[in-house]
C-alpha positions in Angstrom: 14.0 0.0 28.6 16.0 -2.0 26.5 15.7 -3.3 22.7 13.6 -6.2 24.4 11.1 -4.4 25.5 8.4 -4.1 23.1 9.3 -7.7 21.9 8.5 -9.6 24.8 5.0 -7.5 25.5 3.8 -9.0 21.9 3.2 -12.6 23.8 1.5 -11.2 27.0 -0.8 -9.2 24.7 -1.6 -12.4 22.6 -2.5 -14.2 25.7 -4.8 -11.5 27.4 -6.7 -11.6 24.1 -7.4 -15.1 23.9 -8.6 -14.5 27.5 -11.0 -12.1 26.2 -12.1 -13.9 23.5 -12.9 -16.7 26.3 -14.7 -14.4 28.5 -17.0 -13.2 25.5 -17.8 -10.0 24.4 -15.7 -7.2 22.6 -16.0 -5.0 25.9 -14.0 -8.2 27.3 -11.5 -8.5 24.8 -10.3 -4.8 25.1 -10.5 -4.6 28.8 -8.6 -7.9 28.8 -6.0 -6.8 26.1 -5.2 -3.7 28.2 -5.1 -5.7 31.5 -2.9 -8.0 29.1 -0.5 -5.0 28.3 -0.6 -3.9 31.9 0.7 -7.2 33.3 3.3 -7.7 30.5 4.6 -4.6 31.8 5.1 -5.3 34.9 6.1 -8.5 34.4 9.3 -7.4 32.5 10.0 -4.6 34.8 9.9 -7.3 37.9 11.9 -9.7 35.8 14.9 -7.1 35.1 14.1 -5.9 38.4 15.2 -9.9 39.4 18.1 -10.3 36.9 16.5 -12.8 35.2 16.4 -11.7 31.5 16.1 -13.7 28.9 15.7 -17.1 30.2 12.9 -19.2 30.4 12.0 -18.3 34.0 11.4 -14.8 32.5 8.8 -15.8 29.2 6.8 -17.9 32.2 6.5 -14.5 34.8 5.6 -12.8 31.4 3.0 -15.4 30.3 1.5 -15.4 34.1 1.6 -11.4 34.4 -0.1 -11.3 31.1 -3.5 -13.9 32.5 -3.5 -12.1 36.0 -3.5 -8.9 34.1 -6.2 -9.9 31.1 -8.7 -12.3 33.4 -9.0 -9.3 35.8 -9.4 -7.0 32.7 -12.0 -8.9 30.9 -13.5 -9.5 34.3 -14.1 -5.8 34.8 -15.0 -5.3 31.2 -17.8 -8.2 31.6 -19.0 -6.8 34.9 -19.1 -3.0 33.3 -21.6 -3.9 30.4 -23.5 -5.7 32.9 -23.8 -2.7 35.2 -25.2 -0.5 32.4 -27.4 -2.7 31.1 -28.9 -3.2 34.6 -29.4 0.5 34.4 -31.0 0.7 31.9 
């Protein structure tokens, strides 16, 4: 990890909240943020892992790690506090 690395996870984490926000529900919004941070990450890892840092093609595998990573999150965080309040 470079000096860019914590910079460019501030945008995918921004993006995986809104998501949550969207989705509804602060159960949703967490889930989503770490799904968020989840996707960031491995969105710059495959991006250095492609030689493409820094460039524009990089911030858009970044922004679309980030919504994979934060819809499936906030997906799971919806369908968890719907499973316990089916139980109870």
């Amino acid at each position: 990890m470079n000096d860019h690395f914590w910079p460019s996870i501030y945008p995918g984490v921004i993006v995986a909240v809104i998501i949550g926000f969207a989705t509804g529900g602060i159960v949703a919004i967490i889930a989503g943020a770490v799904g968020g941070l989840i996707g960031s990450i491995a969105a710059y890892f495959l991006t250095n892992w492609l030689g493409l840092q820094d460039s524009a093609i990089s911030l858009a595998i970044l922004i679309a790690g980030a919504s994979a990573g934060g819809y499936v999150g906030a997906q799971a965080g919806v369908r968890l506090v719907q499973a316990r309040a089916g139980r109870s």
